[in-house]
Z-matrix of the N, CA and C atoms (Angstrom, degrees):
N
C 1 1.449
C 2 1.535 1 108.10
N 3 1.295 2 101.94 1 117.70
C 4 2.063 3 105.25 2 -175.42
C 5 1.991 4 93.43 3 -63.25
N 6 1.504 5 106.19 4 142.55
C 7 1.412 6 124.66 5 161.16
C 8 1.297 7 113.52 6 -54.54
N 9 1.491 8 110.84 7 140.39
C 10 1.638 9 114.40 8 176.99
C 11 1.699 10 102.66 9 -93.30
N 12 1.349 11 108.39 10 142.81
C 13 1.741 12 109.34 11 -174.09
C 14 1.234 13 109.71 12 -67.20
N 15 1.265 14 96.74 13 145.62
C 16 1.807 15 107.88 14 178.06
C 17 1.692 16 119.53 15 -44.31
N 18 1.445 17 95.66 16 -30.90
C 19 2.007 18 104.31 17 175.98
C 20 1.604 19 101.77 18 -75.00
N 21 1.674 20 117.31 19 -48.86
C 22 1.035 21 83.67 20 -177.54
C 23 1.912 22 125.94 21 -60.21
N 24 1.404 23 106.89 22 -43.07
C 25 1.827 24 94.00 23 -170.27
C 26 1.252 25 100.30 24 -49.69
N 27 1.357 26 124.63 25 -66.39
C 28 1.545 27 126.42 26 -170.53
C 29 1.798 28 111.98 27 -29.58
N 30 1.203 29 109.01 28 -42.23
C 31 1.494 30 115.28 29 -162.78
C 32 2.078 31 84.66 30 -72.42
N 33 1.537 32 125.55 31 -71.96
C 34 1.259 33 127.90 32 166.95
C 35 1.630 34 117.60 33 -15.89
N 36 1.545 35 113.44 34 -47.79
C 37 1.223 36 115.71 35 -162.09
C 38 1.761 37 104.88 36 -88.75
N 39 0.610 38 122.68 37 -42.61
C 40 1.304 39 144.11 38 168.21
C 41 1.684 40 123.38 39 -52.15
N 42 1.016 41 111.11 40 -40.16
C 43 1.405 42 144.93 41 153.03
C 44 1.759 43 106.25 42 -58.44
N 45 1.025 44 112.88 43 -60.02
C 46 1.915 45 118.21 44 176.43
C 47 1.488 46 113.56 45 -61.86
N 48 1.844 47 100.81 46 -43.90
C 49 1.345 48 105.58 47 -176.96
C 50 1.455 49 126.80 48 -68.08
N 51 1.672 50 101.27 49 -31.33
C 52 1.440 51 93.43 50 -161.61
C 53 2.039 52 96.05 51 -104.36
N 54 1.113 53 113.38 52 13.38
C 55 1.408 54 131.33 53 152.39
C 56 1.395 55 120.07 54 -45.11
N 57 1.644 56 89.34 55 -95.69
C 58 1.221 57 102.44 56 168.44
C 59 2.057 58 120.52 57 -52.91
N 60 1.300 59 132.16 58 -34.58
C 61 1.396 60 136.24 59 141.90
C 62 1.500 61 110.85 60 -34.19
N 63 1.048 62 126.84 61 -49.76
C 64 1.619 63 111.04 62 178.21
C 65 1.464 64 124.81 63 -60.38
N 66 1.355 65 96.49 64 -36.21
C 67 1.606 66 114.38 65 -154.94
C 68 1.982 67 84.17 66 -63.73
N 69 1.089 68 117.51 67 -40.75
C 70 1.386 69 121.72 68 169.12
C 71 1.350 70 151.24 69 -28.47
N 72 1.657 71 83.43 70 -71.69
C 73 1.781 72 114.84 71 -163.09
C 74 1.513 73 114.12 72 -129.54
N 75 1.517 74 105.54 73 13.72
C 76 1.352 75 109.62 74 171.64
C 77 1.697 76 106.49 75 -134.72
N 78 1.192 77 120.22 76 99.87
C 79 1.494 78 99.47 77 -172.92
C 80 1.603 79 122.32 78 -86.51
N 81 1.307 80 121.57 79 124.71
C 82 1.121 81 119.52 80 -172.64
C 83 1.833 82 106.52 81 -67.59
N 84 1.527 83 99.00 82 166.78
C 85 1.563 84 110.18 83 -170.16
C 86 1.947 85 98.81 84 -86.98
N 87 0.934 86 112.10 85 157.03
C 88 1.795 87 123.66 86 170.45
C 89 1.068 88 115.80 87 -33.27
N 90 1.533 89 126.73 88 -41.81
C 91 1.583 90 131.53 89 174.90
C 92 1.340 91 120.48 90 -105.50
N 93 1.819 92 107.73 91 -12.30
C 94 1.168 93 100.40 92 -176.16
C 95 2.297 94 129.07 93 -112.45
N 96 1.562 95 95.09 94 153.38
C 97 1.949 96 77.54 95 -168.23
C 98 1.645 97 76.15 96 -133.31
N 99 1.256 98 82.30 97 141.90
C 100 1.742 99 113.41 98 159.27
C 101 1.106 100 111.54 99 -127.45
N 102 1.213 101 118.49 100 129.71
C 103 1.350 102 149.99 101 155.99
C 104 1.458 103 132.95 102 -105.54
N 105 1.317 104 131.60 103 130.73
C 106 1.535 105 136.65 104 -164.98
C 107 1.836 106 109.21 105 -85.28
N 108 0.734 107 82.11 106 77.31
C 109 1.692 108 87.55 107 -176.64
C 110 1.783 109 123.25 108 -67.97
N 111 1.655 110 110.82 109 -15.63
C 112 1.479 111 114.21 110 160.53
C 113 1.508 112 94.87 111 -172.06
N 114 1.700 113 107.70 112 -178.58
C 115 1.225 114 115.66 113 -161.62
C 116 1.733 115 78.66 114 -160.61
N 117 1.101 116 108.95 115 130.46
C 118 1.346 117 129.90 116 178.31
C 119 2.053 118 109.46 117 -128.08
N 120 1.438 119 104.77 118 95.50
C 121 1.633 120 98.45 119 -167.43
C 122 1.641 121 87.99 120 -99.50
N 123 1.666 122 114.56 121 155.77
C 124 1.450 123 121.74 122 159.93
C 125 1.293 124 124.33 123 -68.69
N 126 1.553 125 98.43 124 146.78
C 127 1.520 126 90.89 125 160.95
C 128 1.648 127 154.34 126 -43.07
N 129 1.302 128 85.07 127 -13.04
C 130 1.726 129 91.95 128 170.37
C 131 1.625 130 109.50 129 -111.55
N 132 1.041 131 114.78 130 11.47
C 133 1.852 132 124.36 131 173.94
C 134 1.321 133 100.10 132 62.82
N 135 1.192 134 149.02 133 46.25
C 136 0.954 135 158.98 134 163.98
C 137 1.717 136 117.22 135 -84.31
N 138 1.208 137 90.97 136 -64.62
C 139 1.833 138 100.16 137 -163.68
C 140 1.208 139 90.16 138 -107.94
N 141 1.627 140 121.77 139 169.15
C 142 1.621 141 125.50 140 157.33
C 143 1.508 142 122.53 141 -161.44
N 144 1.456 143 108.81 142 113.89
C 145 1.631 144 102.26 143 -157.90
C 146 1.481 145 91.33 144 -86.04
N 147 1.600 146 105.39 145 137.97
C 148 1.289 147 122.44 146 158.24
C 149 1.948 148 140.64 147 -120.86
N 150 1.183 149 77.80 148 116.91
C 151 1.505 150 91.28 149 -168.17
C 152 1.514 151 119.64 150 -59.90
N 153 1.317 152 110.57 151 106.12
C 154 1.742 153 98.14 152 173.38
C 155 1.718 154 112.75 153 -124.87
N 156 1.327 155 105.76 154 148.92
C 157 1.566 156 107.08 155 -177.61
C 158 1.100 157 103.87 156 -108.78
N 159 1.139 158 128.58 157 140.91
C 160 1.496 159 159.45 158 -131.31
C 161 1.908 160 107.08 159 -144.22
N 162 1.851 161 120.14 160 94.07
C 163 0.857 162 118.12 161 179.34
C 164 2.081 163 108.11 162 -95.98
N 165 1.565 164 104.09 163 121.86
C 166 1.692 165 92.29 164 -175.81
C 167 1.209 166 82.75 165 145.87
N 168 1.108 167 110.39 166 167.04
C 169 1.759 168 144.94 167 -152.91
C 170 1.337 169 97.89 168 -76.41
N 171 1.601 170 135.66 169 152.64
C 172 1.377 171 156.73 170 175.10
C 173 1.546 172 81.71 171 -32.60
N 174 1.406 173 112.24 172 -71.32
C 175 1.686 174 118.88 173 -152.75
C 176 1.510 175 108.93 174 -47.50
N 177 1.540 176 111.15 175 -40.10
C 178 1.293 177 133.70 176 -144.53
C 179 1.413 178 96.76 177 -83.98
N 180 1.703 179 128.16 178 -34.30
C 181 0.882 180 136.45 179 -145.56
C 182 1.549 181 103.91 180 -98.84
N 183 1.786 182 114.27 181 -32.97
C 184 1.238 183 133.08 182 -174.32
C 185 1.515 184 98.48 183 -74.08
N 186 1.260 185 109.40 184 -59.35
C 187 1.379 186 112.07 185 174.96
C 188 1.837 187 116.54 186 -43.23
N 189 0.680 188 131.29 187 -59.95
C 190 1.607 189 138.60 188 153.53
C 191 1.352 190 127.80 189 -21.14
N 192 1.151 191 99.44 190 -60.43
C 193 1.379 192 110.52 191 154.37
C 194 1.650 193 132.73 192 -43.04
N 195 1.185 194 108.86 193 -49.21
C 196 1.197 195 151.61 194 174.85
C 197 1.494 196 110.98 195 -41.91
N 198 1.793 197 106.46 196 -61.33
C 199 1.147 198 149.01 197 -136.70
C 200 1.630 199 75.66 198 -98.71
N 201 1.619 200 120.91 199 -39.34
C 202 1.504 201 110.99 200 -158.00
C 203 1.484 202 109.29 201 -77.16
N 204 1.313 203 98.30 202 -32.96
C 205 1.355 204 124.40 203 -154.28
C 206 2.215 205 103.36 204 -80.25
N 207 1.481 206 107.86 205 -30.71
C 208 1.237 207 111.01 206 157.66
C 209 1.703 208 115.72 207 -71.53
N 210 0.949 209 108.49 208 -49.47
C 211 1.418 210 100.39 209 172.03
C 212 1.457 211 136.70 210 -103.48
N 213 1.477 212 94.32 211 47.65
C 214 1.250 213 119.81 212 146.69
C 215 1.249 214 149.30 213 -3.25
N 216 2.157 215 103.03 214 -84.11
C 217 1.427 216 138.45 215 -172.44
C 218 1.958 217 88.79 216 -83.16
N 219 1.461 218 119.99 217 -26.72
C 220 1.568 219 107.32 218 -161.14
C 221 1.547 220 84.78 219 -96.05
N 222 1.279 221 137.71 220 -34.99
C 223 1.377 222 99.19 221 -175.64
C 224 1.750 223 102.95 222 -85.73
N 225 1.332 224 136.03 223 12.29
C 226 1.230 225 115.80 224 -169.91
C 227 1.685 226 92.37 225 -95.23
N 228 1.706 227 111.93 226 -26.40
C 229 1.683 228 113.12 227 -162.17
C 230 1.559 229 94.07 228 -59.76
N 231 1.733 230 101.63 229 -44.95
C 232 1.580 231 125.97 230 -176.44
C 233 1.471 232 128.33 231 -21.06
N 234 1.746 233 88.97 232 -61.32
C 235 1.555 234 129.18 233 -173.10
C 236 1.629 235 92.80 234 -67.78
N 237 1.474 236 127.58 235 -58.99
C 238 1.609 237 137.22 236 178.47
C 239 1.197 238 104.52 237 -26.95
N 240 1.045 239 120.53 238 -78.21
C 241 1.095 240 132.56 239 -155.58
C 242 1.843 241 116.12 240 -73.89
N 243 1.032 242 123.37 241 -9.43
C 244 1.801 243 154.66 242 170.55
C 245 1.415 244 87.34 243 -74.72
N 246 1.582 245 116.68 244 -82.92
C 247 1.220 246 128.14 245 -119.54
C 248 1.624 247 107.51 246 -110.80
N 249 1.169 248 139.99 247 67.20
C 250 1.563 249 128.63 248 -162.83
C 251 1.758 250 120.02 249 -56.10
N 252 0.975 251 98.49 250 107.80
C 253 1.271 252 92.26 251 166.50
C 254 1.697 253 119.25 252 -158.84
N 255 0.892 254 130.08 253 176.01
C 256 1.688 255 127.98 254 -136.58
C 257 1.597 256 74.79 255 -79.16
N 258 1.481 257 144.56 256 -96.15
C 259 1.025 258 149.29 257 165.51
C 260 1.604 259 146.51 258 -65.88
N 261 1.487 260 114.43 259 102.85
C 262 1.593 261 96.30 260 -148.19
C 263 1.665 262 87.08 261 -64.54
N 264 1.451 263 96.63 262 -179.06
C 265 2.149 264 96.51 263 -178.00
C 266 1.770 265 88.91 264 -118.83
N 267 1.520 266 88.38 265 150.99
C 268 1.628 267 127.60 266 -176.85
C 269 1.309 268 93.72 267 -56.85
N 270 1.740 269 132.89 268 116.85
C 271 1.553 270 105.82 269 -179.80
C 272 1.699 271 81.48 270 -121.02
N 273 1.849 272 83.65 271 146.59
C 274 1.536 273 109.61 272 172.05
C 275 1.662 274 115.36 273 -107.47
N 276 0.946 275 121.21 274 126.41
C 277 1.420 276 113.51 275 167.82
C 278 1.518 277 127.13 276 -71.49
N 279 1.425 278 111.42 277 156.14
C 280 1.486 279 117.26 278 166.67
C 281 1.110 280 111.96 279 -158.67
N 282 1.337 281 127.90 280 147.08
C 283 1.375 282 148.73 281 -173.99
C 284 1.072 283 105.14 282 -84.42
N 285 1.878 284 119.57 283 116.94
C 286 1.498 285 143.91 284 -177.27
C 287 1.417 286 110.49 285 -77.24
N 288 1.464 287 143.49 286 79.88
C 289 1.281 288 105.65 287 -162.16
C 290 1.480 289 109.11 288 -110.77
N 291 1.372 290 120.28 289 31.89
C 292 1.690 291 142.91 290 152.51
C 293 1.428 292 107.96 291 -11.17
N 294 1.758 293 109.27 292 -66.54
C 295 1.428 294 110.73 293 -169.29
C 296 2.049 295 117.24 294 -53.51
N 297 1.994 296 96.53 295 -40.75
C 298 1.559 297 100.35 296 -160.18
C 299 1.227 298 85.37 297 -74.05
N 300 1.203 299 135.60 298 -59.12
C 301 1.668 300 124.50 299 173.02
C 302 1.273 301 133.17 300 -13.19
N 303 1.029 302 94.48 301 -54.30
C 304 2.074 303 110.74 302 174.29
C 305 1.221 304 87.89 303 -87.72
N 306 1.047 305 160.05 304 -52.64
C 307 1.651 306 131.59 305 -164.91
C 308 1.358 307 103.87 306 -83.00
N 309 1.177 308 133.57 307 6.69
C 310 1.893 309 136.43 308 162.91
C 311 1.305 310 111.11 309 -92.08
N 312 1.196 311 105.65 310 -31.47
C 313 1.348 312 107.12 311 168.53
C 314 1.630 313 132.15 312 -81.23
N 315 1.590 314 114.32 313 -28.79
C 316 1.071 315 114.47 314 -174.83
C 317 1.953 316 103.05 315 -95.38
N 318 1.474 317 115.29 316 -12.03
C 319 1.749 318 120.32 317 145.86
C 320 1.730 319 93.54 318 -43.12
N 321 1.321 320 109.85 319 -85.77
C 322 1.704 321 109.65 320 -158.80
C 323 1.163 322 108.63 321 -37.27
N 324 1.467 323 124.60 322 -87.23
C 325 1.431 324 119.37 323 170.42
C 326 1.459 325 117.99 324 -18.66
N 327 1.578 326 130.11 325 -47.92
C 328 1.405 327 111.11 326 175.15
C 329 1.463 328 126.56 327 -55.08
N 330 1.860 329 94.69 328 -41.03
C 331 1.613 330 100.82 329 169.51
C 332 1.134 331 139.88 330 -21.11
N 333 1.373 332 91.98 331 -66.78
C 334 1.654 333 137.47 332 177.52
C 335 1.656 334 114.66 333 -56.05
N 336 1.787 335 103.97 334 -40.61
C 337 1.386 336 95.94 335 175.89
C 338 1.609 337 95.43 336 -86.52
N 339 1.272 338 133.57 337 -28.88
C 340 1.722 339 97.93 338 174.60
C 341 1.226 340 115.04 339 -82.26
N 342 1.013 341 150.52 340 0.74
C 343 1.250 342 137.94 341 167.95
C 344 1.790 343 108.58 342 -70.69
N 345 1.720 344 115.52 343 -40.00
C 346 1.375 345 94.47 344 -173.21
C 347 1.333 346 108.67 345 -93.58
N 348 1.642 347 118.86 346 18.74
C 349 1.502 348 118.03 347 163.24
C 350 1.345 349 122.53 348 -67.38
N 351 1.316 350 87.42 349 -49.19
C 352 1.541 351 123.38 350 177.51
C 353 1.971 352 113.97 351 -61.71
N 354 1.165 353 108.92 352 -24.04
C 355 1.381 354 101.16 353 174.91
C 356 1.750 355 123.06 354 -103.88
């Protein structure tokens, strides 16, 4: 069985860790859920972009973001102390938006199938 690369587990583990870390130390708003949907770390373990999708309104979603981006340094001290490794990495956020995509798409396709029911 070929070895899986060291980025990938790290990217997996990291991804679990700072999951379960959110559910914590970031409190989501009344309408809104984030979820960590990947974690992409660099090659030198330094930095690590993490992808989260953001369910809730434009406003709701910016705000979240927002919200991630202040607490930053507490989920990275967070992650430290979880996760050993020589240097924890600088994590940046970004908005996953995979899910609204596929649900715009699978609207069209519905469209599409009533219209050729319908004809």
């Amino acid at each position: 069985m070929p070895a899986v690369p060291r980025t990938t587990r790290l990217n997996a583990l990291l991804q679990r860790e700072l999951g379960s870390l959110m559910e914590t130390l970031v409190p989501a708003g009344r309408n809104v859920l984030v979820t960590v949907t990947g974690v992409k770390i660099a090659s030198n373990l330094r930095d690590a972009t993490v992808f989260v999708s953001i369910y809730g309104s434009e406003a709701e979603q910016k705000r979240a973001l927002e919200e991630l981006a202040k607490k930053r340094a507490l989920l990275q001290n967070a992650l430290a102390s979880k996760v050993i490794m020589k240097y924890t990495p600088v994590l940046h956020f970004r908005q996953d938006n995979t899910a609204a995509q596929a649900d715009r798409v699978m609207h069209i396709l519905q469209d599409l199938n009533l219209d050729q029911n319908e004809a």
